[in-house]
N, C-alpha and C positions, 0 to 999 in steps of 0.2 A: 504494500500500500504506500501510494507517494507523500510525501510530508505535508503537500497542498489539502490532500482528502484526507488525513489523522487530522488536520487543523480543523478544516472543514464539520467533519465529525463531531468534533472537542467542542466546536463553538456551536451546536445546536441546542444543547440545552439552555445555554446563556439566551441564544436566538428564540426559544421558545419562551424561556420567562421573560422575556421585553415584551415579545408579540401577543401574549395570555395579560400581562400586567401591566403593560405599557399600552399597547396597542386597542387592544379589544375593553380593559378595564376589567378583568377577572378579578375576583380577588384571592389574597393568596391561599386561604384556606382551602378553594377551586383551584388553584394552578398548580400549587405545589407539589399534589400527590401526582400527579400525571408527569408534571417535570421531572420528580425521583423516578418514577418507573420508568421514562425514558433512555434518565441516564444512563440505569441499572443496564437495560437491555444496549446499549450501544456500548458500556465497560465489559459485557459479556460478550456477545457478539463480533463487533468490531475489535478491541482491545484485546480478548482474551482473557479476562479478570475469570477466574473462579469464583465459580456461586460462595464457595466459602468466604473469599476476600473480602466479596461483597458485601455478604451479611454481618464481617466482623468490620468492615468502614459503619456499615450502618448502625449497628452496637455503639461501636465509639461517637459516632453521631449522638445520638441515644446520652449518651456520658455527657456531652458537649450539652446539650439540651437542656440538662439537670441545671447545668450551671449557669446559663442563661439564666432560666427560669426563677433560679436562687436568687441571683442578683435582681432580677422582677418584684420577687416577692417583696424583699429587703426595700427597694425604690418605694411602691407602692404603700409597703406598713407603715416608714416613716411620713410619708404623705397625709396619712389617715391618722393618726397617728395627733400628727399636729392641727388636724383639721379639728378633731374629738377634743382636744386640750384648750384650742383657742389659739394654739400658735400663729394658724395661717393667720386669724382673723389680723392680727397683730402684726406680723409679715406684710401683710396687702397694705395695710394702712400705713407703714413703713416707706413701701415702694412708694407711695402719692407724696409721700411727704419727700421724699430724693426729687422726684418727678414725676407728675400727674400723664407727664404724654408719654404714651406707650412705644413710643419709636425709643427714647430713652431705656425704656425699663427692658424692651428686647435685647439692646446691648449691653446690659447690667447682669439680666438674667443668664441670657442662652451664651452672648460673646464669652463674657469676664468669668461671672461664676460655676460657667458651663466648663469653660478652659481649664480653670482650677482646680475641678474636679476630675478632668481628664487625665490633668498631671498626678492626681494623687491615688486617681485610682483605675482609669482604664477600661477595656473591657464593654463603652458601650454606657458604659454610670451615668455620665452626663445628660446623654436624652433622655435615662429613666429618671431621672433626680431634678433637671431640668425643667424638661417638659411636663410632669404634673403640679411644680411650682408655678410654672404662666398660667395654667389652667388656673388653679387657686386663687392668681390675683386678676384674672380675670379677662385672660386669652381664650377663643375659642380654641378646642382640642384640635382639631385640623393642623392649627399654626403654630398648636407648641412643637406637636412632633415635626412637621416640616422644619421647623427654626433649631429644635436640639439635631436635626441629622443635619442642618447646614454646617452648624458649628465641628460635627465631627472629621474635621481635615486639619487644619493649619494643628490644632495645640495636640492630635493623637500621635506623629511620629516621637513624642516623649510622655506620651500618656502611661499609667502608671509608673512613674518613677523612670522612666527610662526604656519600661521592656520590649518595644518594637526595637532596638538597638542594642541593649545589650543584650539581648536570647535573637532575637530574630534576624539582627544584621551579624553578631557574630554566632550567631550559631549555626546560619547560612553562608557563609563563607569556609573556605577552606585553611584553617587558621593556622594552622601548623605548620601546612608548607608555605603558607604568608608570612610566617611570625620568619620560617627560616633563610627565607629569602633575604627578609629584612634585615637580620643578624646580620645576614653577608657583606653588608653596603653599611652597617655598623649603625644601622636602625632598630627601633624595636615597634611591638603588636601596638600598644600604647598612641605611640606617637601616632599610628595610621590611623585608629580606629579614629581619635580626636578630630583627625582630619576631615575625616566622612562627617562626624557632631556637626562639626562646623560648617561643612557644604551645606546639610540636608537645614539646619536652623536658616542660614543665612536663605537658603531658597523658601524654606515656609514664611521668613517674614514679608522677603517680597509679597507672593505670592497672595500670603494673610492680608493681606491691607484692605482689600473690597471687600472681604469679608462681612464686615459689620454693615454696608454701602447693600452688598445683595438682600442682606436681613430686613432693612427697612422698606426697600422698593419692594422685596415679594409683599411685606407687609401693607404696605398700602394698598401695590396692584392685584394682590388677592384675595382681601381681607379687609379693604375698606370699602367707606358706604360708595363713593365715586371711581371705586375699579382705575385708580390713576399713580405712574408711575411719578409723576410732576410733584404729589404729595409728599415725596420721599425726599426729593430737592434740600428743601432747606435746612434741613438736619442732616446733610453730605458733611459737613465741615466737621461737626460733633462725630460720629459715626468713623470718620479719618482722625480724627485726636485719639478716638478711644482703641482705632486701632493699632497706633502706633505707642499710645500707653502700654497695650501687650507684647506687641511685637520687638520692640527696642532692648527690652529687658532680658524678651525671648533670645534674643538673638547673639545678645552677651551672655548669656549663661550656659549657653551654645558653645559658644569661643572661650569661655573661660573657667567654667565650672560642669561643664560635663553633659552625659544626657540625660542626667533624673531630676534637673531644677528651670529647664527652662519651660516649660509647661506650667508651674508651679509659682514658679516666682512672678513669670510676666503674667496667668492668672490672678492674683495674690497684687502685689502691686498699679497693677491695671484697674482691680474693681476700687481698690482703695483712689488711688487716684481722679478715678472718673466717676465716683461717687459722690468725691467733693466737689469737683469741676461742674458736676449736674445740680448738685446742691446751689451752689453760688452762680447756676445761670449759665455760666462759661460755656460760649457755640452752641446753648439750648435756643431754640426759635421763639419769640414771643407768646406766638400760637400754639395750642397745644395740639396733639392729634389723639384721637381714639378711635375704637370701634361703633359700630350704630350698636345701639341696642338688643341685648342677648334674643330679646323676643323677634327681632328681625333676622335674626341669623338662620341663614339655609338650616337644614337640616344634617346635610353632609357634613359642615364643619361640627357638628359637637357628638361629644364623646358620651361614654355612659358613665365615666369618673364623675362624680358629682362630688362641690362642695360648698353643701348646706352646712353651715355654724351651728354646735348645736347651740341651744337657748341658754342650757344650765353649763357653758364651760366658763370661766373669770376670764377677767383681762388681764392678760400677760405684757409687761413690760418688751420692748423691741428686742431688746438686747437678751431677755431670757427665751425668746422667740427664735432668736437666730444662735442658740446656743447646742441644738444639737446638730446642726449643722457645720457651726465652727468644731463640735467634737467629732463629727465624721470626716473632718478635711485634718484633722490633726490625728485622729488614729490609722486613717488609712495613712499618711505620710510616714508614723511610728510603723507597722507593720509592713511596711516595705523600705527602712531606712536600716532600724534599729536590730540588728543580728538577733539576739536574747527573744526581745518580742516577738518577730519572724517564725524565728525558730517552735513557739509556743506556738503560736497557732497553726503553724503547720504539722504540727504532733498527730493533730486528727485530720487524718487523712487516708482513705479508701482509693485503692488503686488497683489497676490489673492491667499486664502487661503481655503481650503478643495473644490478643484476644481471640480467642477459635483458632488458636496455633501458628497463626498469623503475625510475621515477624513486623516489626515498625508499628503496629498498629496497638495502639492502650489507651488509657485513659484511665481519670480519676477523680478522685472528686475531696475537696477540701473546705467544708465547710464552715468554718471559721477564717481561713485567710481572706475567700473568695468575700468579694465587695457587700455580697448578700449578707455573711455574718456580720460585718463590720456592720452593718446598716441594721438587721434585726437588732446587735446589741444595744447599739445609740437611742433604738427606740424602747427597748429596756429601760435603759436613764432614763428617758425623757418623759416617763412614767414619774420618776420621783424629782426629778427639773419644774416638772410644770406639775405637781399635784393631780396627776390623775385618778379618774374613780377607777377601779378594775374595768367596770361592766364598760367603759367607755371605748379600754383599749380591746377589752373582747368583739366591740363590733367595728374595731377598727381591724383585727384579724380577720373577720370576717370578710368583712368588704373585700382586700386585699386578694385574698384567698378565690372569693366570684369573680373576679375582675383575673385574675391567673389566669382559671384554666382556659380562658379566649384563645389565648396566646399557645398554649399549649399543643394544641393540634395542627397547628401548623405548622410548627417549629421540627416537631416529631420526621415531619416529611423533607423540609429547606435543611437544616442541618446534614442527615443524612446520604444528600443529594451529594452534598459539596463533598463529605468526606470521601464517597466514590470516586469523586474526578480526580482528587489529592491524592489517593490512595492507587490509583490506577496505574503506577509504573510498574508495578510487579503482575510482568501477563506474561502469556505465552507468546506474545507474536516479539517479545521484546523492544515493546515502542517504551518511548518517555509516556510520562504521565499525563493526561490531557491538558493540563494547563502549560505544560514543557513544550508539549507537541506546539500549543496555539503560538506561544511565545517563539520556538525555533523557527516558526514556519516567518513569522512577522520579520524577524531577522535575515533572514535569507530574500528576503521579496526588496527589503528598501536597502540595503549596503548603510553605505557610509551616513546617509542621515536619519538610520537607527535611532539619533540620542535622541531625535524631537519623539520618537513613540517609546522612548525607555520608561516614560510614568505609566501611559498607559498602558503598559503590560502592568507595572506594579499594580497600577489601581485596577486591573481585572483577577489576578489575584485575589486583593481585598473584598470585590466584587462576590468572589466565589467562596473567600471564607469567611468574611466578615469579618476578619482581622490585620490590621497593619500585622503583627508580628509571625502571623501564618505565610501571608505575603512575602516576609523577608527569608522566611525560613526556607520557603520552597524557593522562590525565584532570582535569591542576592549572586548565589554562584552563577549560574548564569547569564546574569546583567554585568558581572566581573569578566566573565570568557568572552562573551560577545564584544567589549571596549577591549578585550589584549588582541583578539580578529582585528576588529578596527585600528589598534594604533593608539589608542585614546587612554584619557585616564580612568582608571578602574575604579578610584576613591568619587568621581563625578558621578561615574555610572549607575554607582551602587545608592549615593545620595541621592539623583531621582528615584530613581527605583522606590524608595522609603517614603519621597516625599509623593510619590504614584498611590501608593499604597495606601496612603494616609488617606489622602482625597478620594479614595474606591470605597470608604467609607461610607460617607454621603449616600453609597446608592446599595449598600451590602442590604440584600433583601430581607436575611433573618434580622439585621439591625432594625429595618425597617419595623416589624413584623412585632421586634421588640420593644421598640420605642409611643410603638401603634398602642400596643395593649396597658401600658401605664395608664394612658386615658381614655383609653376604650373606644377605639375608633377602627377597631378590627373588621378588615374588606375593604379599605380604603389606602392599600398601598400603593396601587398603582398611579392613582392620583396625586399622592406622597413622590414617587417617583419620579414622573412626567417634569415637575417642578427639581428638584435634587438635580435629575442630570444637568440642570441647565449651569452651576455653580461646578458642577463635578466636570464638564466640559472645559469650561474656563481654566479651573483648578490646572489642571493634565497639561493645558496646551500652552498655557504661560512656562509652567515647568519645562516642560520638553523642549521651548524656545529658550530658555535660560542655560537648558545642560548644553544644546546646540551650540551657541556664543561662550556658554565656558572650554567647549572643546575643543573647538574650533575657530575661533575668533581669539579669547584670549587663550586661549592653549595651556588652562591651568593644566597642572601633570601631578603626581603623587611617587611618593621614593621607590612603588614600586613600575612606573612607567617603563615599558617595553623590557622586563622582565619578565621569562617567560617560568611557570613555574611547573613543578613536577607532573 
């Protein structure tokens, strides 16, 4: 079979979920189980994958799911959570008092404090964590989730602490004979990896800048009463301050502190910043904007998340309001910084490796590391933070809990799907993996200006696992082989690729799928979609022009340039 037709092949599932979710408007809970069996029969078939492989990708899918799901719950209880206590009520009144106009408060919520929980915890947190706080203070559910999966590009290639870079760029790489190459010419691993830090930050901060600029224009042109992008205008100026609040910070901590702080710091400093700036007016418009009235709102935009205050909760001071919140961004930081703590919560942990005898293939599941613990705990405190009744938080479990299993049956089929194509290198016919095949086939068709589609291959990747650091894991060797073919530098290569990866995000369908079910707007991802590609477009093609001119115009290079290794 020619590399044209394995690509061809690979890229029909992809082509069938756009054309079921994109095109026609299915929804995924309708698409998805037809898209797995597709796959399934084209890994078998075509590929050669064994029924057995299969069924143990699908297992590990299954594992993957769990943990989704985990982290859903966790999102969702603290939600409800603060709705039962009185926090949100106190939160919402919070956000009017920073700024009444909601162009502000999307880039307070989903930009800043969207980012800064990217950094601290990854994985996807931010839409869940995100997105049912705009609902609460008073977004309809359509636009929080579209606004948390905008956000998920620029601050994920350092989302949780770093791990799309340190597990997924060096785990995908070939390090050993890098590290020894390096040795040779009296370099070491260290110095390269920083290099790549620094490419892939300095490209997302470009990159990042309209970011906050897309957020208010879809917001106006979707989501207000006159359907008009013009609404968006005058808060351009504000929206470019607050991006560069993040970005600047980002992009030094990048260059000079590593890959676990610039997500972290420039979230973290950015909300604080543009907090005050919005407080005292600075580039805020005269004019406020908002939504029409909830009782005008289509029906498509709102969710089944509902939140009614209840009567009998007290009023919670601001600051006791936004306090499990501050302890969720400070434990998830401690349990991905602090070794001792780390360590502890990784103690409980369920795993199982070469699942159905099947080597490469495990999973497992950590329920306490995983964001869902950290977030079920906080809502624990925030039990005795804010005085709650029991029965209050028992129907805060509850809701939580209805509002899950939406999400669940979909999930069960999109995860599974992916790990087939991932898992698909090991066949009889001895092809690369579907996503291998898609990517060598891209490489071979355009030559030397390769670099401008180097993200998007990362971000199809992302696309297919809904992970920046799956992305790197499978595709960073790769993206290194194809620049030593080329001549080019490998440290550039591999930095799109990352910053591809990041912005495949935006359109990863169990993300989607995920971020849908916090606020209860499950069957409506294709419409989630249709809008996403349009920023996830942009994202890719700005990147891909920047690796282009760093290759090739300025000719950055890297100490391992035109060394050829083992």
């Amino acid at each position: 079979m020619t590399l044209g037709l394995q690509a061809l092949l690979a890229f029909i599932p992809i082509g069938l979920s756009g054309l079921l979710l994109i095109g026609l408007g299915w929804s995924a809970k309708r698409a998805m189980p037809l898209v797995y069996f597709v796959t399934a029969a084209i890994a078998l078939l075509a590929w050669g994958v064994s029924l057995n492989r299969i069924a143990a990708a699908t297992l590990e899918g299954l594992i993957i799911t769990v943990q989704v799901l985990w982290i859903i719950f966790g999102a969702l209880l603290l939600l409800n959570t603060l709705k039962h206590s009185g926090g949100i009520a106190s939160i919402r009144s919070g956000f009017a008092l920073i700024s009444p106009d909601r162009r502000v408060q999307v880039i307070l919520i989903a930009w800043l404090f969207g980012s800064f929980i990217e950094g601290a915890s990854g994985f996807g947190t931010p839409a869940a964590v995100a997105g049912p706080l705009m609902v609460a203070v008073g977004f309809p559910a359509l636009s929080a989730v579209m606004f948390g999966m905008i956000i998920q590009s620029t601050p994920v290639s350092f989302g949780a602490v770093g791990t799309p870079l340190i597990v997924g760029v060096q785990g995908g790489l070939q390090r050993e004979a890098m590290t020894a190459a390096l040795q040779a010419q009296g370099q070491d691993w260290t110095a390269f990896f920083s290099l790549i830090v620094e490419r892939v930050s300095l490209g997302h901060a470009i990159c990042g800048t309209l970011i906050p600029v897309f957020l208010v224009m879809f917001m106006t042109r979707f989501f207000g009463r006159n359907k008009s992008w013009a609404e968006a205008l005058p808060i351009v100026p504000f929206a470019l301050f607050s991006a560069f609040a993040f970005t600047v910070p980002y992009a030094l901590a990048g260059r000079f502190l590593g890959p676990e702080f610039p997500s972290l710091l420039g979230g973290l400093l950015g909300l604080t910043v543009v907090s005050l700036a919005a407080r005292a007016g600075f580039l805020v418009p005269k004019k406020s904007w908002d939504f029409a009235e909830p009782k005008e709102w289509p029906a498509e935009w709102m969710g089944t998340f509902e939140m009614k205050i209840d009567q009998n909760t007290r009023k919670i001071p601001i600051f006791v309001a936004w306090l499990p919140y501050l302890l969720l961004a400070l434990v998830l930081v401690l349990s991905r910084t602090v070794a001792p703590f780390k360590q502890a919560l990784l103690s409980v942990s369920w795993s199982v490796r070469d699942i159905l005898g099947e080597p490469g293939i495990s999973g497992n599941f950590q329920p306490l590391y995983l964001p869902g613990g950290v977030l079920v705990a906080v809502c624990l405190v925030t039990i005795i933070l804010h005085k709650m009744y029991l029965p209050s938080f028992g129907r805060a479990v509850k809701e939580s809990s209805t509002t899950l299993l939406s999400a669940g049956f979909v999930l069960v089929f999109t995860v599974p799907m992916v790990r087939i194509m991932i898992q698909s290198g090991v066949n009889a016919n001895e092809f690369a993996s579907m996503p291998i095949s898609m990517a060598l086939w891209v490489a071979s068709a355009v030559g030397d200006i390769y670099p401008i589609f180097a993200p998007t291959v990362g971000a199809l990747g992302a696309f297919l696992a809904g992970s920046n650091t799956v992305s790197n894991l499978m595709l960073s060797q790769y993206q290194y082989s194809v620049a030593q073919a080329l001549g080019v530098s490998g440290a550039t290569m591999v930095a799109a690729q990352s910053i591809g990866a990041a912005a495949g995000n935006m359109i990863a369908i169990h993300n989607v799928v995920a971020a849908s079910a916090t606020v209860g707007v499950m069957g409506r991802e294709g419409q989630i979609l249709r809008r996403t590609i349009i920023p996830t477009i942009y994202y890719v093609a700005l990147a891909g022009i920047l690796a282009m001119l760093s290759m090739h115009v300025l000719n950055l290079g890297d100490p391992l340039l035109g060394v050829k290794l083992p």
